[in-house]
N, C-alpha and C positions, 0 to 999 in steps of 0.2 A: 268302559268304552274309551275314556280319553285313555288309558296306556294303552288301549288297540290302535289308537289312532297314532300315538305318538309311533308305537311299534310299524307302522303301516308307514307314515313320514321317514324314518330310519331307513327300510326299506328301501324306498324309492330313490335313496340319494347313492352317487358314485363310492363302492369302495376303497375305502383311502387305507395308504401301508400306515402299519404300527409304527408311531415315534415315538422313542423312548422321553420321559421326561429329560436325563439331563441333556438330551440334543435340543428340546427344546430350553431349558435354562440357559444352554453356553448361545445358540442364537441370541436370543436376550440379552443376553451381556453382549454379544458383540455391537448390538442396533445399540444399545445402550450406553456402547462407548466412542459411537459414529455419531451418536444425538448430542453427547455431554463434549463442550470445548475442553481441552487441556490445558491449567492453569502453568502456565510457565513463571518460576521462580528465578531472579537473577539475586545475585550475589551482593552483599553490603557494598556499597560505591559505583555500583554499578548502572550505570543509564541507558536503561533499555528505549528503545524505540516506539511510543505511544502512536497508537492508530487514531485519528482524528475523531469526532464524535459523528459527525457524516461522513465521513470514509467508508465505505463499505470491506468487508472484512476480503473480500477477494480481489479489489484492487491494490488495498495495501499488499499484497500477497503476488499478487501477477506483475509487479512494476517490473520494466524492462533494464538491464544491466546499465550501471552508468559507467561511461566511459573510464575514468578510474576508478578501482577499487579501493578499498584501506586494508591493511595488512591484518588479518584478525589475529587476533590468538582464544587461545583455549578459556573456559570460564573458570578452572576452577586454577590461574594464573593470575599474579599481579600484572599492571599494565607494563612493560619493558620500553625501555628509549624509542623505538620503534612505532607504541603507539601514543608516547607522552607528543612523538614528535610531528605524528600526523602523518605520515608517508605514505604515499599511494603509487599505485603500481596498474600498469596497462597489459593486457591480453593480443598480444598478435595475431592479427589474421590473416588468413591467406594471402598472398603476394602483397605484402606489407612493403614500403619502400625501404623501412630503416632497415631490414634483412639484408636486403641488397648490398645495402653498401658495408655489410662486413666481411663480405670477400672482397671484393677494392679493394678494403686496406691491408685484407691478409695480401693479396698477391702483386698489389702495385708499390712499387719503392716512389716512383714521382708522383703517386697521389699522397702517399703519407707524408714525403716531406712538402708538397703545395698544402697540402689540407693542415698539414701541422698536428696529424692525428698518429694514435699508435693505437693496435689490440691488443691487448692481455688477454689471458687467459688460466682459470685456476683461482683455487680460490685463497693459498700462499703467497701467488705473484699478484693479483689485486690489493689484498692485504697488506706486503711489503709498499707496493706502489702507494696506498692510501697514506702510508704511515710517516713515508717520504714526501709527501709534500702534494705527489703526482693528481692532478685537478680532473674527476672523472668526468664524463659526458652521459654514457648510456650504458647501461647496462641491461644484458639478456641473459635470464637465469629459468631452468626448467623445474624448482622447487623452490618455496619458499623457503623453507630452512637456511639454503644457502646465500639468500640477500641477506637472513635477519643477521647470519656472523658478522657483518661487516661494522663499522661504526656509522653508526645513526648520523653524526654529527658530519661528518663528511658526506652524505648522501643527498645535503637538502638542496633543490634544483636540479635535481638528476634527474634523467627519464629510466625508470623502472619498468622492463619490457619482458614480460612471464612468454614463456615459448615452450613449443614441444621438445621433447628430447631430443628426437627423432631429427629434428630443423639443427641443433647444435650437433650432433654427430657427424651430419652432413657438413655442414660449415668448416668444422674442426680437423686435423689431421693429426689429431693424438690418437693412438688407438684407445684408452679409457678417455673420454673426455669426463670432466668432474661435473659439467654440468652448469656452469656461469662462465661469460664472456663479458670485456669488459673494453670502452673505446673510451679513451683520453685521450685529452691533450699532449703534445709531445714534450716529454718535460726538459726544462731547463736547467744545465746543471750548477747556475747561478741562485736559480732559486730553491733548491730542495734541501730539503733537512734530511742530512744524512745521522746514519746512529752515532751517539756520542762516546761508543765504546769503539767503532770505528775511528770517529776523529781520535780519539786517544791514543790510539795505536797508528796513527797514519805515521808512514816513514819518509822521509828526505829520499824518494825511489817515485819516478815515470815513467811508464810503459806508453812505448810509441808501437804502433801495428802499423806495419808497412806492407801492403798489396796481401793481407789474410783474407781469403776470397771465400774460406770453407764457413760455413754456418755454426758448425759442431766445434770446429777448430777457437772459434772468434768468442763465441760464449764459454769455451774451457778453459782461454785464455783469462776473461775477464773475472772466471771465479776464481783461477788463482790470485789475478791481482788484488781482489779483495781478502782473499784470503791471509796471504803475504805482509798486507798493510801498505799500498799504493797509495800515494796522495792522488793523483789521475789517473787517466788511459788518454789516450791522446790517439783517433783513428785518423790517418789519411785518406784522400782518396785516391779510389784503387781498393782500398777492403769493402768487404760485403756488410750491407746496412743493419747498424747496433742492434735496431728495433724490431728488425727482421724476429715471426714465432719462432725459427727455429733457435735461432740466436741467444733468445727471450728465455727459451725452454733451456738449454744448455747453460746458460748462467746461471739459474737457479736464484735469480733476485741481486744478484751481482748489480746490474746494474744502478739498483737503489741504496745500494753501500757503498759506491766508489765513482766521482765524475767522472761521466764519460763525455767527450768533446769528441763529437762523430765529423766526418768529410771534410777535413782540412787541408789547407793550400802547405807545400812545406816551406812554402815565403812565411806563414805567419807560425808555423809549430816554435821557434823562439820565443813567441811571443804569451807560450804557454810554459815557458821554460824560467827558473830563477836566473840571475846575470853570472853564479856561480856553477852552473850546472854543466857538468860533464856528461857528453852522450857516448854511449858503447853501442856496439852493434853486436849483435849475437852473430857469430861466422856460422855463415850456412855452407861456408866447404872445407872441412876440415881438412882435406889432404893439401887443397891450397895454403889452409894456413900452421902446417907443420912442417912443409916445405920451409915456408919461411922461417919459421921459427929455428928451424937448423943450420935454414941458410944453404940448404942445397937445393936449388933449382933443378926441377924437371920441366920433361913438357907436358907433365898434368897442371903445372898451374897456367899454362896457357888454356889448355881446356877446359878448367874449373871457373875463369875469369869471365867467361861472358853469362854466368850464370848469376851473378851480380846484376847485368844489365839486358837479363830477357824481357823482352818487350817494352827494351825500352830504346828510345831515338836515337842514342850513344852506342850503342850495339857495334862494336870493333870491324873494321872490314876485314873481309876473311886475306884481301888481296896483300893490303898492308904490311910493312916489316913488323915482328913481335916488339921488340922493342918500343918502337914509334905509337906504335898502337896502345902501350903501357906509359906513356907518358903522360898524359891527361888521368891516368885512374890515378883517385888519392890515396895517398901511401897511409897508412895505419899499421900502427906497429901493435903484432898479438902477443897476447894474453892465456893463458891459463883462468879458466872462469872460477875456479878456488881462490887466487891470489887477491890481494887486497884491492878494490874499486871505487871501496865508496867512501875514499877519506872528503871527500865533496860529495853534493847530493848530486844523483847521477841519473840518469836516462837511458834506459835500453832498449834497443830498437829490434824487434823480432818481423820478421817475413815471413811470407808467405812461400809454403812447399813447392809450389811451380813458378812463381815469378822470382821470389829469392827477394833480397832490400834492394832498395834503386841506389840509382847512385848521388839524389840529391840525400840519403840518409847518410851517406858516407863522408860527402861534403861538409856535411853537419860533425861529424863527427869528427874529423879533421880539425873543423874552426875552432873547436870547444874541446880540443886536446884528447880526445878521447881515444879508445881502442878497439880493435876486434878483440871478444871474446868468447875462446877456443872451447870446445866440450870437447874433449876427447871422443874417438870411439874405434873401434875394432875396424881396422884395415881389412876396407872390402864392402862395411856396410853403409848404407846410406846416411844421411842426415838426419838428422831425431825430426821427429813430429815436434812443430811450431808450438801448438801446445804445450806441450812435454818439455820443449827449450825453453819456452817461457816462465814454463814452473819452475826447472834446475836451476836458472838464472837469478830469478825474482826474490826464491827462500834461501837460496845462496847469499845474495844481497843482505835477505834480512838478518840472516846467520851473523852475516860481518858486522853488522851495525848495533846487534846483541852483545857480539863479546866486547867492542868497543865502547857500550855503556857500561858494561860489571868492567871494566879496567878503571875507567873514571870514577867511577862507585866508590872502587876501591883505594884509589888514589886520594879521593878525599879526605875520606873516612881515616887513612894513615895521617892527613895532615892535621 
C-alpha cells in the first residue's frame, strides 16, 4: 500500500523533461562559484587596497570616479618613475574649457605671443622640447602609453588631460595625428639648454630671415641652420611666426637645437651681431647682379631693382630719372657664393620669394663691409627657393670654414 500510494503521489505531480546529471553538476558549479568570493592574490610589495571591516563589500565596489586618476600599470611589472612619482591624470568631458583653447593657440599668432603660449605636437617634438629646457603646462594625450615615454621628472605640476582620439584629430591638421598634444610656455632662447654636440659644432655663421612669410619655407630653413651649425637664426619682422604648427612641423625640432630670436626691430639686429661680424645678403636677382659683375649695364637691372624694395616705403618712382632713383640704394659689390666670406664671422641674410630683402638688410650690409652673394643659375630661370638658397649659402659657409681648420691643423702640426 505505501508504494501505491507513493506510485499514486508520482502520478499526480507535473511531468518534468529529463535532466541529465552532468547539466545538473555544471549548474552546481556555476551557483557554486556565484556563492564562493574570489581570493585575489597581489604580488610581493605590493599594497593592495583593504576594504574597511564595516565597509560593506558593494560600496567599496560602486565608489564614484575621482577626479584624478593614477597611472596604473600592469601587475606582473615593477613600479616605473611614473608610479614611484605619483602622477595622475584627468578625463575630459564634454565641452571641457581647456579644449578650447587649443585652437586659439593653434590659430592666433597675437594670443600666442600675449599669452606667452605655444603647441607642440608629437611625441619627438615634446620630447626634443622637454630635453631643451621648454617648461610644459598641459598636456592632452588619447593613450596612456604615450604620457608614460616622456620623463616623469619633467612632468610634475603638469595637467594630464586623457582625451578621445576622435577630439585630437579634429583639433590637429596633420593627416596621422600621433595622438599627444602638448601647450608650453613660449621658450626662451636665453634659457634653454641646447645639445652639447650642437654647441660643439656651432660655427662663427648667422642666419638673418628677412620678410620669409612661407611656413614650409621658414622651418626648412631653420633645419638647415641647424644642420649647418648656426650659432642663431635671427627673425625679423615681416616673416611668419617661428612657433607657428606648420613651421614647428617643418623644422623637425630645429628649433630646440639652434636659438631662434623671433620678431625683430632691424634697429636692434646688431645688437645680436659680434662687433666683428660681416653681413652678406643672399642676391635674390641674379641677372641684376651679373650685370654688375661684368659691368655691363642693361635695362633689366632697372627692372630687377625694385624687387629689393616690394612693399616697401622706399619703392622708386616710376616718374623719376633712373639714375637719381639709384642714388639712395646701397652699393654692394658681388660675389660669387664659392668665393671666400668667412675670413670673419659672417651673417647672411636670405628673403623671402615675393617680398625679396628690404633695404634696411642692405644697409646693414653696407655698414659692416659686406656683399651680395651671387648663386649662379641658368638665364631665364627664376630665383632658387629661399630655402634652397639658404641651404647652398649656409653649407657653403660651413665648407669654407672646414678647409680653413685642416689648413691651421696642418700648419701647426709642421711647426
Amino acid at each position: 500500500m505505501a508504494a501505491l500510494a507513493k506510485g499514486v503521489c508520482w502520478a499526480a505531480r507535473p511531468l518534468l523533461p529529463v535532466v541529465q546529471t552532468c547539466d545538473v553538476d555544471a549548474r552546481r558549479w556555476v551557483r557554486a562559484l556565484r556563492r564562493s568570493p574570489v581570493k585575489v592574490v597581489f604580488p610581493p610589495g605590493h599594497a593592495g587596497r583593504k576594504r574597511a571591516p564595516d565597509e560593506p563589500a558593494s560600496e567599496a565596489s560602486s565608489r564614484g570616479q575621482l577626479p584624478k586618476q593614477p597611472l596604473q600599470m600592469s601587475p606582473c611589472q615593477t613600479p616605473s618613475p611614473w608610479e614611484e612619482a605619483g602622477l595622475r591624470y584627468d578625463k575630459a568631458f564634454p565641452g571641457d574649457r581647456r579644449l578650447s583653447n587649443v585652437m586659439t593657440i593653434v590659430k592666433s599668432r597675437p594670443f600666442r605671443e600675449k599669452q606667452g603660449k605655444i603647441l607642440l605636437e608629437g611625441r619627438r617634438l615634446i620630447a626634443d622640447a622637454l630635453k631643451a629646457g621648454a617648461v610644459p603646462q598641459v598636456f592632452f594625450f588619447s593613450r596612456l602609453e604615450y604620457i608614460k615615454e616622456l620623463p616623469a621628472d619633467k612632468l610634475k605640476g603638469v595637467s594630464l588631460i586623457k582625451v578621445k582620439f576622435e577630439d585630437i584629430k579634429d583639433w590637429s591638421d596633420v593627416v596621422a595625428p600621433q595622438g599627444i598634444m602638448g601647450i608650453f610656455a613660449k621658450p626662451d632662447h636665453i634659457k634653454m639648454a641646447y645639445p652639447r654636440t650642437q654647441l660643439h659644432h656651432s660655427l662663427p655663421l648667422v642666419l638673418i630671415c628677412d620678410n620669409v612669410r612661407d611656413p614650409g619655407n621658414l622651418g626648412t630653413i631653420l633645419r638647415s641652420a641647424a644642420g649647418a651649425g648656426c650659432s642663431k637664426v635671427l627673425l625679423t619682422k615681416g616673416c611668419v611666426d617661428a612657433w607657428e604648427p606648420k613651421v614647428l612641423r617643418a623644422g623637425m625640432g630645429a628649433h630646440f637645437q639652434v636659438p631662434v630670436v623671433n620678431n625683430l626691430e632691424w634697429e636692434t639686429v646688431p645688437n645680436y651681431l659680434s662687433p666683428e661680424t660681416r653681413v652678406y645678403v643672399a642676391d635674390n636677382c641674379g641677372l641684376y647682379a651679373q650685370a654688375q659683375m661684368s659691368n655691363k649695364a642693361s635695362d633689366k637691372d632697372s627692372a630687377c631693382d625694385p624687387r629689393f624694395l616690394k612693399f616697401h616705403k622706399y619703392k622708386e618712382d616710376e616718374n623719376q630719372d633712373s639714375e637719381t632713383s639709384k642714388a639712395w640704394l646701397p652699393e654692394l659689390e658681388v660675389q660669387s657664393y664659392d668665393l671666400d666670406w668667412t675670413g670673419t664671422p659672417a651673417a647672411v641674410v636670405i628673403g623671402g620669394e615675393t617680398h625679396g630683402v628690404s633695404l634696411e638688410s642692405l644697409q646693414l650690409a653696407e655698414s659692416t663691409g659686406g656683399k651680395r652673394l651671387l648663386i649662379p643659375v641658368v638665364p631665364g630661370v627664376e630665383s632658387l627657393n629661399s630655402a634652397m638658397a639658404a641651404s647652398i649659402l649656409l653649407f657653403e659657409g660651413k665648407r669654407q670654414l672646414r678647409v680653413k681648420a685642416v689648413h691651421f691643423t696642418r700648419d701647426r702640426s709642421y711647426y
